[in-house]
Every structure is written in C-alpha cells, then in structure tokens.
N, CA, C and O atoms as CSV, one atom per row, in Angstrom:
chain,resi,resn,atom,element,x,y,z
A,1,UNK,N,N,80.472,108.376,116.442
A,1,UNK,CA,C,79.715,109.517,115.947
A,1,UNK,C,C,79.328,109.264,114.488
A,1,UNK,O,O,80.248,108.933,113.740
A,2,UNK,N,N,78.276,109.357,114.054
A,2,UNK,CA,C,77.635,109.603,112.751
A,2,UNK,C,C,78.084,110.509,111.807
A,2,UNK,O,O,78.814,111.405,112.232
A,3,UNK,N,N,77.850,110.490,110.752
A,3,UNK,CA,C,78.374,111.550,109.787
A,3,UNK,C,C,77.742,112.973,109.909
A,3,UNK,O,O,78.204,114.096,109.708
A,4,UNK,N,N,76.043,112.345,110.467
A,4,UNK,CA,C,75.265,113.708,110.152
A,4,UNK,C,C,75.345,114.354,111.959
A,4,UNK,O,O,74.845,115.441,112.248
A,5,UNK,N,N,75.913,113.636,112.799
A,5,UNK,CA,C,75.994,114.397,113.877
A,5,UNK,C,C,74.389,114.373,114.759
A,5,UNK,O,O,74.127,115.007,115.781
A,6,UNK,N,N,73.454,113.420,113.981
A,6,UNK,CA,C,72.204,113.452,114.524
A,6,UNK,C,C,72.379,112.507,116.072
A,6,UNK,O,O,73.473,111.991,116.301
A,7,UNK,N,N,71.642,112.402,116.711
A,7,UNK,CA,C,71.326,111.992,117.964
A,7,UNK,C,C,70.058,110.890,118.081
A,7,UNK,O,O,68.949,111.044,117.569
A,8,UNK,N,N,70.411,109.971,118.723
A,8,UNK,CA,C,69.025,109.250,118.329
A,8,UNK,C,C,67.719,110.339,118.708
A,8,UNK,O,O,66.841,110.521,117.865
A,9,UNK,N,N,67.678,110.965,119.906
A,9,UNK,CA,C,66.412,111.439,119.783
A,9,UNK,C,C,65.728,112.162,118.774
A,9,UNK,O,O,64.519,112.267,118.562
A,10,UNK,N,N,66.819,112.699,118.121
A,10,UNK,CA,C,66.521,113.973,116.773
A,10,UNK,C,C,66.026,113.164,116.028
A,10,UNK,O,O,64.873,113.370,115.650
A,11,UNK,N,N,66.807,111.875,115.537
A,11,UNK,CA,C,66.157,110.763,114.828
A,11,UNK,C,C,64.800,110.098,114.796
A,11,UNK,O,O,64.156,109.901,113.766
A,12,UNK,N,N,64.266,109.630,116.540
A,12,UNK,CA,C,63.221,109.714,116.661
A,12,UNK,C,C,62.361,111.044,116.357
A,12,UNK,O,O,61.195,110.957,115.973
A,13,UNK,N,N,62.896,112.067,116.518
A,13,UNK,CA,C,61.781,112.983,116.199
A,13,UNK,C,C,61.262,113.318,114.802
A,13,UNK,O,O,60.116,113.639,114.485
A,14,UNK,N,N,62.447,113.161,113.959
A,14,UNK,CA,C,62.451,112.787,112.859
A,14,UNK,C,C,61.191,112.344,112.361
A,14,UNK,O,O,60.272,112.957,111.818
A,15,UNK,N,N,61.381,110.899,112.725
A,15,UNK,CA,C,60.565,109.773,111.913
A,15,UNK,C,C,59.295,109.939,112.225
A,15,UNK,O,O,58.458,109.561,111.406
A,16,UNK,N,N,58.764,110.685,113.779
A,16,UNK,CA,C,58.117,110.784,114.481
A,16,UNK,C,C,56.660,111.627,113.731
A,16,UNK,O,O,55.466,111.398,113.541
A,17,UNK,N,N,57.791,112.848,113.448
A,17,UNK,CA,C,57.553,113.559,112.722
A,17,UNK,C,C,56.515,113.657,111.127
A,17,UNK,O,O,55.451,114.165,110.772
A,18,UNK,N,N,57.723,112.747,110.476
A,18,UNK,CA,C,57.101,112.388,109.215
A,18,UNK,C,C,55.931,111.679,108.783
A,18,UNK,O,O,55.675,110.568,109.247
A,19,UNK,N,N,55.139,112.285,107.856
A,19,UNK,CA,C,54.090,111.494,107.248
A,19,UNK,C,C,54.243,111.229,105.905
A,19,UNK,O,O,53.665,110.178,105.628
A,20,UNK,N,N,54.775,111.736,104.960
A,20,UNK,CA,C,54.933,111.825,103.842
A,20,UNK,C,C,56.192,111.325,103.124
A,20,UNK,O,O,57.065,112.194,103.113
A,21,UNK,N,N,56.475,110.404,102.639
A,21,UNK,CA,C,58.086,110.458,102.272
A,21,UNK,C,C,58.345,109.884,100.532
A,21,UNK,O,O,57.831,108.839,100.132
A,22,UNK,N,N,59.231,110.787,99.637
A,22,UNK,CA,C,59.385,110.320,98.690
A,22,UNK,C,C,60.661,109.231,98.406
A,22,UNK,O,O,61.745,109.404,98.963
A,23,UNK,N,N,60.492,108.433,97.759
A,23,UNK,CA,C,61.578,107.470,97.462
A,23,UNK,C,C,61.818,107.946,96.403
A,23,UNK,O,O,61.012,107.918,95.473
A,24,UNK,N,N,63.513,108.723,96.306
A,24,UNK,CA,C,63.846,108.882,94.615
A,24,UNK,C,C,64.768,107.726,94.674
A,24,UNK,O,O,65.398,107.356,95.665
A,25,UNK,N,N,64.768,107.100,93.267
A,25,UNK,CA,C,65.779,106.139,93.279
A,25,UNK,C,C,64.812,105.056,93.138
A,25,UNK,O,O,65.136,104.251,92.265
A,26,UNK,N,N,63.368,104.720,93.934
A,26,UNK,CA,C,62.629,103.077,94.251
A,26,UNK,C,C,63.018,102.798,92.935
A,26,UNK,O,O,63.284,103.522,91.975
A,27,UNK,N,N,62.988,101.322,93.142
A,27,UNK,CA,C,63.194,100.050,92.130
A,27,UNK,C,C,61.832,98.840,92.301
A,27,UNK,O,O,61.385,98.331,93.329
A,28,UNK,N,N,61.520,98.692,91.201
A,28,UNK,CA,C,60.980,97.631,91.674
A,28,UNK,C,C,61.242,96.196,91.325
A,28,UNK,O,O,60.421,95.416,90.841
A,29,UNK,N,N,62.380,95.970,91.606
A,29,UNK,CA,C,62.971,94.643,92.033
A,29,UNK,C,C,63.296,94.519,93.121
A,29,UNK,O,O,64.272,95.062,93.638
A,30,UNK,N,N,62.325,93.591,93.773
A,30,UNK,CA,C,62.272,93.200,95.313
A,30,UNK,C,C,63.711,92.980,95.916
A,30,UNK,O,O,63.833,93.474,97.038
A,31,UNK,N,N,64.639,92.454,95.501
A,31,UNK,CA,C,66.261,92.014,96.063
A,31,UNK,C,C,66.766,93.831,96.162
A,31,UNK,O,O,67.752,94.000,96.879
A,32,UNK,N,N,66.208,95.058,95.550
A,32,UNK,CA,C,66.945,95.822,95.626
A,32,UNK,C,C,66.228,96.568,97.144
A,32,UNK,O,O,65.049,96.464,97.483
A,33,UNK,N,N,67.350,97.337,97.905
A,33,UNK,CA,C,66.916,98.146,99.379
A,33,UNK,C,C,65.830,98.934,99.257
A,33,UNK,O,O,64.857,98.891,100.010
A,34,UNK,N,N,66.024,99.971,97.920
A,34,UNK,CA,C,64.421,100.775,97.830
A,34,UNK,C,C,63.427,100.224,98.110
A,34,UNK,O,O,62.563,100.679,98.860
A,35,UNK,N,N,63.390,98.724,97.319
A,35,UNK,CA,C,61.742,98.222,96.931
A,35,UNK,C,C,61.259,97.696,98.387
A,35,UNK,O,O,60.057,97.442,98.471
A,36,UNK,N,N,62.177,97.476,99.718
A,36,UNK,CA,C,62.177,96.799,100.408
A,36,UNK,C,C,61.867,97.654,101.840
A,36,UNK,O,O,61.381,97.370,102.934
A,37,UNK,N,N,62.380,98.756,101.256
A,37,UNK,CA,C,62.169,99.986,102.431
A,37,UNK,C,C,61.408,100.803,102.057
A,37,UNK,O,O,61.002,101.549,102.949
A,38,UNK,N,N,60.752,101.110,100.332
A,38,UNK,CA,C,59.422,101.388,100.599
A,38,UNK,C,C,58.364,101.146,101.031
A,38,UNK,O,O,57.526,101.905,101.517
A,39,UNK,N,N,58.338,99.256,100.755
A,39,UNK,CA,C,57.178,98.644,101.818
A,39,UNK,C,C,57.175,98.395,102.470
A,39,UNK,O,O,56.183,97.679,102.601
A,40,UNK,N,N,58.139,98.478,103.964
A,40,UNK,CA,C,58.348,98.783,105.493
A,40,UNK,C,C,57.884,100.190,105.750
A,40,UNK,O,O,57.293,100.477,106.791
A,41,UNK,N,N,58.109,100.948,104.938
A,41,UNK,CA,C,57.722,102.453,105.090
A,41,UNK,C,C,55.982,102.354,104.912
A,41,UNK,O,O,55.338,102.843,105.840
A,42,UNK,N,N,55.433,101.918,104.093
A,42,UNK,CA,C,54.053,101.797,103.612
A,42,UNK,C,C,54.030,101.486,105.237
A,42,UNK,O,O,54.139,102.318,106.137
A,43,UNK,N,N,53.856,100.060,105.360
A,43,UNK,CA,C,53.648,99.115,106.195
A,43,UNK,C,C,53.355,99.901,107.398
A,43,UNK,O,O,52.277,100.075,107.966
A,44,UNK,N,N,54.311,100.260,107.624
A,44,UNK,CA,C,54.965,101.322,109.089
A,44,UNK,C,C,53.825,102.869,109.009
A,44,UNK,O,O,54.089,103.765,109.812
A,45,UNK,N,N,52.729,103.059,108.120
A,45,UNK,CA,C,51.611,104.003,108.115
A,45,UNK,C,C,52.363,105.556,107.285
A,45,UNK,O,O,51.710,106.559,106.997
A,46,UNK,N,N,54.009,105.346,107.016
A,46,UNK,CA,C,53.961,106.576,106.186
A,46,UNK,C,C,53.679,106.739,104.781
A,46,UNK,O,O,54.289,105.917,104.097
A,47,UNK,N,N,53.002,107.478,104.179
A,47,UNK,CA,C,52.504,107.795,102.584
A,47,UNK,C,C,53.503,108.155,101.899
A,47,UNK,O,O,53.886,109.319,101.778
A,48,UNK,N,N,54.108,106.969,101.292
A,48,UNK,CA,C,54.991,106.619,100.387
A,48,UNK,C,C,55.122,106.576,99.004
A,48,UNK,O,O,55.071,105.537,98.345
A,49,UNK,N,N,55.324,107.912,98.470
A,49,UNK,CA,C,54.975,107.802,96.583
A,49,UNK,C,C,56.944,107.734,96.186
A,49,UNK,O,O,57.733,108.645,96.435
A,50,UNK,N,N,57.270,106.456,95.568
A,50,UNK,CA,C,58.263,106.089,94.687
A,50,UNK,C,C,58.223,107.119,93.533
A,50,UNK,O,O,57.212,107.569,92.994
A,51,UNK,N,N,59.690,107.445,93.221
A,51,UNK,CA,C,60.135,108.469,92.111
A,51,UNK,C,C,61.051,107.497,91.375
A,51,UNK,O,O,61.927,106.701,91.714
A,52,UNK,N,N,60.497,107.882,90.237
A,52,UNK,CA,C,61.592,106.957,89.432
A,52,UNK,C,C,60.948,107.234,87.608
A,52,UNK,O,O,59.863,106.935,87.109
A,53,UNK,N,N,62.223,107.944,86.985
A,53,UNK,CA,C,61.322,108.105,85.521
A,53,UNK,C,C,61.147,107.054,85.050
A,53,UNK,O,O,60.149,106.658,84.448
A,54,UNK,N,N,61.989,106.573,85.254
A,54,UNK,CA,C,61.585,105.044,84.163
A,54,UNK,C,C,60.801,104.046,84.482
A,54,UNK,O,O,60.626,103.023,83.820
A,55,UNK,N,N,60.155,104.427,85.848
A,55,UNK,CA,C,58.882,103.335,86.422
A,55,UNK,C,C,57.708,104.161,86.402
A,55,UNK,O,O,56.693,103.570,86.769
A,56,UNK,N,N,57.552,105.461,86.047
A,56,UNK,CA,C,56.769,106.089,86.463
A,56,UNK,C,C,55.495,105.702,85.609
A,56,UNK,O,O,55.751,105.154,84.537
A,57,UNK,N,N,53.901,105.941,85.976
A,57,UNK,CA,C,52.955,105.205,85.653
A,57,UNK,C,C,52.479,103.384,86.167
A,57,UNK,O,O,51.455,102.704,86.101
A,58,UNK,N,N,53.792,103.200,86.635
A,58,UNK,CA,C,53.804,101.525,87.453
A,58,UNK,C,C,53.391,102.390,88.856
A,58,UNK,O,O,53.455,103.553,89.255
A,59,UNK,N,N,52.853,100.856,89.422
A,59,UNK,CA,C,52.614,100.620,90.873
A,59,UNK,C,C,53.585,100.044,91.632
A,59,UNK,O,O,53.988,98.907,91.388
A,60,UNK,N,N,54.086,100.835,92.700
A,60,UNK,CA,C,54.545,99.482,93.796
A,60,UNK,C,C,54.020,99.708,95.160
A,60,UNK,O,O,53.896,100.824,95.663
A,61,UNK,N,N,53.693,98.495,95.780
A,61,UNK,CA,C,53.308,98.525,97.168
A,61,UNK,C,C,52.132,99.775,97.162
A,61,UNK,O,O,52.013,100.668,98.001
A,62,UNK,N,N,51.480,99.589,96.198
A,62,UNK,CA,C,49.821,99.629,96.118
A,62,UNK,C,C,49.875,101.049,96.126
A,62,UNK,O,O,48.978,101.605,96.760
A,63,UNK,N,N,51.100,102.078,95.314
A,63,UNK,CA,C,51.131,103.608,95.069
A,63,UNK,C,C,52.009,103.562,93.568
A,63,UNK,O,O,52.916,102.861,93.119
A,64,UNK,N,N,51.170,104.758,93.060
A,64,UNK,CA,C,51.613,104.936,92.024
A,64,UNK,C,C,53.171,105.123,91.841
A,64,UNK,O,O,53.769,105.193,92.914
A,65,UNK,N,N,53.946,105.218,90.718
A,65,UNK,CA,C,55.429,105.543,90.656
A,65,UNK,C,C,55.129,107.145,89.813
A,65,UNK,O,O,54.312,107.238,88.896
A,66,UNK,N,N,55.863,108.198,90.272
A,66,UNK,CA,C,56.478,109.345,89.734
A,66,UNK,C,C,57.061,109.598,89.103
A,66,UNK,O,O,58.033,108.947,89.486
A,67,UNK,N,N,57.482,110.253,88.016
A,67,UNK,CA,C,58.666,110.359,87.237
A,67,UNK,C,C,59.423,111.283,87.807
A,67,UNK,O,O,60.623,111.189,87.549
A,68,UNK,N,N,59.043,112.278,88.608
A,68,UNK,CA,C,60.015,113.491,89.485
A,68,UNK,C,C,59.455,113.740,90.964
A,68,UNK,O,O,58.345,113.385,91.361
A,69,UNK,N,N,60.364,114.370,91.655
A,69,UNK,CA,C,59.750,114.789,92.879
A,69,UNK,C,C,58.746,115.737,92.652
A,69,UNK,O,O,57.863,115.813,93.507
A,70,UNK,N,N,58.694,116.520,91.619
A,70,UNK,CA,C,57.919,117.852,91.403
A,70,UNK,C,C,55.958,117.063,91.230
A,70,UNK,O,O,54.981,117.733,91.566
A,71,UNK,N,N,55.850,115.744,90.715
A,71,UNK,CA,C,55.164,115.388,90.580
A,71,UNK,C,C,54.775,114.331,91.810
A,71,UNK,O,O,53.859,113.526,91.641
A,72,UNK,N,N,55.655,114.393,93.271
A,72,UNK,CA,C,55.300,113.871,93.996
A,72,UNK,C,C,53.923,114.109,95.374
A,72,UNK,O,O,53.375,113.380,96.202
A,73,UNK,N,N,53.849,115.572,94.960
A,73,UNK,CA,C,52.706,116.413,95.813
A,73,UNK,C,C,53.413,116.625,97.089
A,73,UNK,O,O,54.626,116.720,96.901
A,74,UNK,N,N,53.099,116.720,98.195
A,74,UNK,CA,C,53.278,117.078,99.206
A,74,UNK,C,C,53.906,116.441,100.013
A,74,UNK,O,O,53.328,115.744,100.847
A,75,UNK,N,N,55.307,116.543,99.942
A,75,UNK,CA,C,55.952,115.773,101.036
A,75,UNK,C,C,57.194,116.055,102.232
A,75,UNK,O,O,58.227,116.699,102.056
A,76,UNK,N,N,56.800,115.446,103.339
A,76,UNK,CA,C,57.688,115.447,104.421
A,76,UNK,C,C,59.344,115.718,104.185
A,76,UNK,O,O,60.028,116.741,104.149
A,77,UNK,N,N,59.612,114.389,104.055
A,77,UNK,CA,C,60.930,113.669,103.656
A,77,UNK,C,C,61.192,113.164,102.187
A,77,UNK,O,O,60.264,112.756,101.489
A,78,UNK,N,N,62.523,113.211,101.739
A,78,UNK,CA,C,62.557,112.705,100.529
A,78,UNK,C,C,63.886,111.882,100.759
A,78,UNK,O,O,64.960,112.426,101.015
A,79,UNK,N,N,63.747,110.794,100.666
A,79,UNK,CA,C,64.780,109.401,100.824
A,79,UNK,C,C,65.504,109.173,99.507
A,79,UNK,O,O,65.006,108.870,98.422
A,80,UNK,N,N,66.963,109.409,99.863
A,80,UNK,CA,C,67.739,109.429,98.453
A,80,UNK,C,C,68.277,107.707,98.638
A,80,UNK,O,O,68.828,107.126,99.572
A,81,UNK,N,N,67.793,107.228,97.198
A,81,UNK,CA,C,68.516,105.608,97.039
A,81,UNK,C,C,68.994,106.633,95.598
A,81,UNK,O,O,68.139,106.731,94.718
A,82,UNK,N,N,70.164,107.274,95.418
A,82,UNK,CA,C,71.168,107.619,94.251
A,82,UNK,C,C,72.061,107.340,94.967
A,82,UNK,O,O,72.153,107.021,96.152
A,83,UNK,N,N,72.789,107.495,94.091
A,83,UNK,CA,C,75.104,107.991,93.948
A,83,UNK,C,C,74.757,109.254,94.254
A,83,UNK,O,O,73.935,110.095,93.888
A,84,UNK,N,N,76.031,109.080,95.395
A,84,UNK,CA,C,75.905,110.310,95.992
A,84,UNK,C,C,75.993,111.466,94.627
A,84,UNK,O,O,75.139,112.339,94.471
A,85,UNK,N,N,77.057,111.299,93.801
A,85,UNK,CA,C,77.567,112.570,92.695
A,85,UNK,C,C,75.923,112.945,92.447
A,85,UNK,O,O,75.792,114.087,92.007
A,86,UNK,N,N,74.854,112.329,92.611
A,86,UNK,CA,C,73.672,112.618,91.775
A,86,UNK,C,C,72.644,113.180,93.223
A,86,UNK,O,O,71.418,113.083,93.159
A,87,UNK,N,N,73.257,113.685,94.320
A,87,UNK,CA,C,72.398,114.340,95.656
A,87,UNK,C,C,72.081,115.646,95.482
A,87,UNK,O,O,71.018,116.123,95.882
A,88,UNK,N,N,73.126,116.412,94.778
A,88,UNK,CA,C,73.199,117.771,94.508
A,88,UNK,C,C,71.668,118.232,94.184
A,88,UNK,O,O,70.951,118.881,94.945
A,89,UNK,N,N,71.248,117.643,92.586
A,89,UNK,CA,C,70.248,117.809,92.234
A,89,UNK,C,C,68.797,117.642,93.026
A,89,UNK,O,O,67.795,118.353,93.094
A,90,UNK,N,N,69.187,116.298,93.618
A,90,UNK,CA,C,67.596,115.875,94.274
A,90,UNK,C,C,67.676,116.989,95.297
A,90,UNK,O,O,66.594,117.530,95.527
A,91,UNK,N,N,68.993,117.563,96.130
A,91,UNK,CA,C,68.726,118.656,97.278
A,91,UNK,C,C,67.944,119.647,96.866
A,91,UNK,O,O,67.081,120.140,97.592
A,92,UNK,N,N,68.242,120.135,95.320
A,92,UNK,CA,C,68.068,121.274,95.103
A,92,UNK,C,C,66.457,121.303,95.128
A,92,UNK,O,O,65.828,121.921,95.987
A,93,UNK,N,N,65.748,120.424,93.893
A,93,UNK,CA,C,64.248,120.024,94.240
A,93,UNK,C,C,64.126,120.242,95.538
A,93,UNK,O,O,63.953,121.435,95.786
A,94,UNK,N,N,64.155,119.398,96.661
A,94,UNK,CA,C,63.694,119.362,97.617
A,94,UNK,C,C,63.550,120.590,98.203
A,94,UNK,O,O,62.492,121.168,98.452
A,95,UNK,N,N,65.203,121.137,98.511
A,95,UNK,CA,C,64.561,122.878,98.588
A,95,UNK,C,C,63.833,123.561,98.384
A,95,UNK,O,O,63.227,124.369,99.088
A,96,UNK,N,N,63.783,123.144,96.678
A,96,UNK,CA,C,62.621,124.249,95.955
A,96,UNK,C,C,60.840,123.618,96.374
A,96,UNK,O,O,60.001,124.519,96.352
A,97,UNK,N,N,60.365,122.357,96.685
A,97,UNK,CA,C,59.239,121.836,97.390
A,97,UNK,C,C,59.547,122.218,98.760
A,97,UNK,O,O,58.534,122.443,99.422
A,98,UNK,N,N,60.499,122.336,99.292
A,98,UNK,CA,C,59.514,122.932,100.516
A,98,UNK,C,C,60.060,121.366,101.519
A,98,UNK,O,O,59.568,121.390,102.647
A,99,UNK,N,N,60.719,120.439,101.317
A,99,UNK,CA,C,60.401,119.121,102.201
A,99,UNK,C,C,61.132,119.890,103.753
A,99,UNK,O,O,61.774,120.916,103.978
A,100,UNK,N,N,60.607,118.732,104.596
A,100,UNK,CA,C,61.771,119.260,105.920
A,100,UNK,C,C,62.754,118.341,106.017
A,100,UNK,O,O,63.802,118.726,106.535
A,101,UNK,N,N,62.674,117.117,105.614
A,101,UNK,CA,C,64.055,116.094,105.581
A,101,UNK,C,C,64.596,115.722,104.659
A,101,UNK,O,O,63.860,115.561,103.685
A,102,UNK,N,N,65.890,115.442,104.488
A,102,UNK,CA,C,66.743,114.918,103.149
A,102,UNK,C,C,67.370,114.114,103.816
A,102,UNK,O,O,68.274,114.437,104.587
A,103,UNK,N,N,66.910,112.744,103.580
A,103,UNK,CA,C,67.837,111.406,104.520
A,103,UNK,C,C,68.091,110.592,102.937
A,103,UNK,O,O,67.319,110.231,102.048
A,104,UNK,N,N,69.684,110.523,103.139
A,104,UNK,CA,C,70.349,109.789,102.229
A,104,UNK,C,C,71.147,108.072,102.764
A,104,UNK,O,O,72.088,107.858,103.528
A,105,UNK,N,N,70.382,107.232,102.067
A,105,UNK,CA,C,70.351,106.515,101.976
A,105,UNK,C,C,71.869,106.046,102.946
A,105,UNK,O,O,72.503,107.059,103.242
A,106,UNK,N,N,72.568,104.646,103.498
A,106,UNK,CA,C,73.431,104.099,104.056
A,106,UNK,C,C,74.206,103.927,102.452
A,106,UNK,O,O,73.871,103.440,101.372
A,107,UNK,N,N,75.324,104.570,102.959
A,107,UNK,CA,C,76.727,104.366,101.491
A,107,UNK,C,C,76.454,105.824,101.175
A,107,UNK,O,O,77.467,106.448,100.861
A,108,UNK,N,N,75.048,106.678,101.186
A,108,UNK,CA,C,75.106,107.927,100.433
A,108,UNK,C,C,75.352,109.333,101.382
A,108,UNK,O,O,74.996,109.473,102.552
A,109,UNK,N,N,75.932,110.142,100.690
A,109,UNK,CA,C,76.446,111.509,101.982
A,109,UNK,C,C,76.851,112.230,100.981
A,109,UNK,O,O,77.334,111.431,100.179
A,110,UNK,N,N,76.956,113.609,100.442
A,110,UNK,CA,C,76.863,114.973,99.860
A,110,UNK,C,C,77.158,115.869,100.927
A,110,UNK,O,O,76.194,116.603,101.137
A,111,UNK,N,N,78.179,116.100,101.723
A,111,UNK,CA,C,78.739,116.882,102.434
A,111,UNK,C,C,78.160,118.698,101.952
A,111,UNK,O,O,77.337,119.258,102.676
A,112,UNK,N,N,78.678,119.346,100.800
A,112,UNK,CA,C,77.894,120.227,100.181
A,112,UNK,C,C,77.004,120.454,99.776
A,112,UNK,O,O,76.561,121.593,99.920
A,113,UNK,N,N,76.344,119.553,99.117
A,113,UNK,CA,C,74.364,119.558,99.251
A,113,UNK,C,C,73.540,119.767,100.673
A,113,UNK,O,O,72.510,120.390,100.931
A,114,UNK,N,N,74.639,118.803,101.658
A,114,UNK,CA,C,74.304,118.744,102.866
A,114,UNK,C,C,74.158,120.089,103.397
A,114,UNK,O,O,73.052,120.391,103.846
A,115,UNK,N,N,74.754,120.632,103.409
A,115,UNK,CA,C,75.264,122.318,104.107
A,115,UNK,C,C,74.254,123.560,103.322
A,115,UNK,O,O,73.906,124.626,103.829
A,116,UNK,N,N,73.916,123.038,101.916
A,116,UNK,CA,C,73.273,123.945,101.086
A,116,UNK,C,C,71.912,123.393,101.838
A,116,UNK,O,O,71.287,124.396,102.182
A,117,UNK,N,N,71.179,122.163,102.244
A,117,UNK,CA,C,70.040,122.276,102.344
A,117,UNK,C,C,69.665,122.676,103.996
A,117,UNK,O,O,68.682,123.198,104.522
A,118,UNK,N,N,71.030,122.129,104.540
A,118,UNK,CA,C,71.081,122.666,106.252
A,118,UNK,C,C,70.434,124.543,106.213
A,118,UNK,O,O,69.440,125.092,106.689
A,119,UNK,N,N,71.631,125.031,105.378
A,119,UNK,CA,C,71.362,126.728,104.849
A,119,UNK,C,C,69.655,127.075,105.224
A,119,UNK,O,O,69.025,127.902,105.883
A,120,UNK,N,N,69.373,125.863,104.343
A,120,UNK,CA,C,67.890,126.030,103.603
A,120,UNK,C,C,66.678,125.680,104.562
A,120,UNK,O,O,65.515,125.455,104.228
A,121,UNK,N,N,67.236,125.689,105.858
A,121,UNK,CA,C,65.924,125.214,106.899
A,121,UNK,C,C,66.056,123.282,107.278
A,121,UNK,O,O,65.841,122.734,108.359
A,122,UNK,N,N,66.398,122.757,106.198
A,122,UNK,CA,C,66.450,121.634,105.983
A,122,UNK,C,C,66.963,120.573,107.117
A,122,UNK,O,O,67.938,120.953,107.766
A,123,UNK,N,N,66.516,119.508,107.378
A,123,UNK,CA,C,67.025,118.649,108.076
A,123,UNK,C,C,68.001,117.263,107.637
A,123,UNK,O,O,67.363,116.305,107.201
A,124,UNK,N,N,69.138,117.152,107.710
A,124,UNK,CA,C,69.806,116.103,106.646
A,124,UNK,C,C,70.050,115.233,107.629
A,124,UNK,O,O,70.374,115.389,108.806
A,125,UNK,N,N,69.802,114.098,106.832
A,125,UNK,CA,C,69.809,112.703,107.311
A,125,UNK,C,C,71.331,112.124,106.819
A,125,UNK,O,O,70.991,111.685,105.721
A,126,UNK,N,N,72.520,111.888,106.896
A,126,UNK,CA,C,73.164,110.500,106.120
A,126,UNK,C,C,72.995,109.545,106.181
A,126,UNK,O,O,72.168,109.062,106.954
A,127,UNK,N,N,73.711,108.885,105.391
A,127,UNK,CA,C,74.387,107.276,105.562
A,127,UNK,C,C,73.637,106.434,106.421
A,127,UNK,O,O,74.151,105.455,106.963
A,128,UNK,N,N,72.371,106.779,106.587
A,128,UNK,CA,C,71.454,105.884,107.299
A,128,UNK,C,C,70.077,105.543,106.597
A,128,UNK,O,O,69.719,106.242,105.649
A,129,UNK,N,N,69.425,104.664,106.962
A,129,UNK,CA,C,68.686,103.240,106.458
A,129,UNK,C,C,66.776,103.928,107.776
A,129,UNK,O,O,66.653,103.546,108.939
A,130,UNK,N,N,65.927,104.691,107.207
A,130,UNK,CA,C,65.009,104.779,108.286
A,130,UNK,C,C,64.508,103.227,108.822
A,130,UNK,O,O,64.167,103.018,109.986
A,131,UNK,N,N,64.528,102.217,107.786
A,131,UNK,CA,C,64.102,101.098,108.287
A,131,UNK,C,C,64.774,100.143,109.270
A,131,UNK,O,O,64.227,99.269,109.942
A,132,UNK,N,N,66.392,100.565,109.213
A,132,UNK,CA,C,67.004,100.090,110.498
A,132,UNK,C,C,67.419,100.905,111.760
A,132,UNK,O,O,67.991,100.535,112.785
A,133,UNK,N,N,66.899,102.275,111.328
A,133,UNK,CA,C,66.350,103.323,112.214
A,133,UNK,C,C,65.318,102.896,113.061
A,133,UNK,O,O,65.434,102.782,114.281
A,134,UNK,N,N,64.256,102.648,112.376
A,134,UNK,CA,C,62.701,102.428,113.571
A,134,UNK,C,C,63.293,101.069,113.959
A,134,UNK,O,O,62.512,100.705,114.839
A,135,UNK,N,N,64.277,100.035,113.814
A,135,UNK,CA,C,63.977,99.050,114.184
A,135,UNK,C,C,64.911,99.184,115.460
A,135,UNK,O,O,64.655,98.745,116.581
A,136,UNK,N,N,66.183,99.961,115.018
A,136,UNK,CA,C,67.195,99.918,116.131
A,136,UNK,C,C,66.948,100.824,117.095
A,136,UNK,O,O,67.958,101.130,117.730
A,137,UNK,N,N,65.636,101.527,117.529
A,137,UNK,CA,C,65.077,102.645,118.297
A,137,UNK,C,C,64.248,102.144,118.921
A,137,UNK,O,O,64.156,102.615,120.055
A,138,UNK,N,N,63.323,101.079,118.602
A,138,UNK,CA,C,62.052,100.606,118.440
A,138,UNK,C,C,60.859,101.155,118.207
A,138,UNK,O,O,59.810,100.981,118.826
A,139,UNK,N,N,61.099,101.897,117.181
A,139,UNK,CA,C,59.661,102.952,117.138
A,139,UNK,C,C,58.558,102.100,116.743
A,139,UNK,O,O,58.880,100.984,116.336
A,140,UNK,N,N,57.165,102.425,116.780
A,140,UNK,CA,C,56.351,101.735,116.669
A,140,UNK,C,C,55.520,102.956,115.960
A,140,UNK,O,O,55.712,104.144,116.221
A,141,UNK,N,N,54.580,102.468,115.035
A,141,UNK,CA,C,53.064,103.816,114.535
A,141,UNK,C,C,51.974,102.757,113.984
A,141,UNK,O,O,51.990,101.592,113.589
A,142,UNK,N,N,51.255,103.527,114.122
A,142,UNK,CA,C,50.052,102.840,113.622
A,142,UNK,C,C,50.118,102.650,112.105
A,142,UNK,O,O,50.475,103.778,111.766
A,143,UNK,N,N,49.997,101.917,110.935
A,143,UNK,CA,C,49.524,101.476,110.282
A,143,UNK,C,C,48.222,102.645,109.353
A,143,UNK,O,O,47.516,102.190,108.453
C-alpha cells in the first residue's frame, strides 16, 4: 500500500486529467530529478511552468522560470521537488490558487498539509515520481 492510499486507476485519472502542472523546487541542473521530470512532463504534452525564485526570468525546456506559484497562472497540479518541512507552505498557495492536485515528489509526504489540502477539495499525491507513474502504467498523450 502507498502512503497516499491512491489506486492506480485514480492515478491514471489523475495524470489523465492534468494539463497544467507547476514545478516548485525545478533546478536547472540536468543531473537533478526536477530538471529531468520537467522535460518528460513538457515532452509528454503537459504545460509545464518551473517555480523557482532564484531561476526566475531563466528558461528551461523552452518555458519561462517563476519566482512563485502565484505568478504561475493557471494550474492543474503543482509538483513539490522541496523538504518535506517546506510542503506546508506550497499547500497553502495551492489552496489559495485553486489547483486540483498536490503530488509530492518520491522521499516527500506532509501527512498534515496532506489532510489540510484533502479538507480543501484537493487531491494529494505522495512519495511518488509522475514520470515513473506514466511509465509504470503506460500512459501515453499526445505531445
């Protein structure tokens, strides 16, 4: 059993689902998981804007970088690459935008953020990776 209790199909519906997804946390150093699962995410046809203050005004994988979610516009999902101690906050944003998913990164889980954004309509993802999600499902999308 998973942490978040999801089901693969919920999972597929999930991803299925999504068009929009923010990366808080992207890096752009290719060896790191963000930089690597934002452009599988590109790749894979979802609209992928990277959050990151200290990159923000850079490009990666041919989209601008953000300095906050608040400046990310309209989005689906928001993909946590933090420490967990630092989920609290990104939940709370997300709440306050409106997203429908909070999938935290593989290693990351906020048990109480979790429950506050569940509260909140929200759909929580843990300790899972969407890119070894679509692969271990076999989802497929257009580009």
């Amino acid at each position: 059993m998973t942490i978040d209790g999801l089901t693969d199909d919920r999972i597929r519906d999930i991803l299925a689902a999504t068009r929009a997804v923010a990366i808080v946390g992207a890096s752009a150093n290719p060896i790191r998981a963000s930089f690597g699962v934002a452009g599988f995410l590109a790749a894979q046809g979802y609209a992928v804007t990277p959050v990151n203050p200290g990159l923000a005004g850079q490009t990666l994988h041919g989209t601008p970088v953000v300095a906050t979610l608040d400046d990310a516009g309209s989005l689906d999902m928001v993909d946590i690459f933090r420490a967990s101690n630092q989920v609290p906050q990104v939940v709370d944003d997300a709440i306050r935008l409106g997203a429908k998913t909070i999938w935290m990164q593989l290693g990351v889980f906020h048990m109480a953020a979790a429950a506050k954004a569940t509260a909140a309509g929200i759909t929580v993802v843990m300790d899972r990776c969407p890119s070894i999600e679509i692969g271990r499902l076999g989802i497929t999308r257009a580009a």
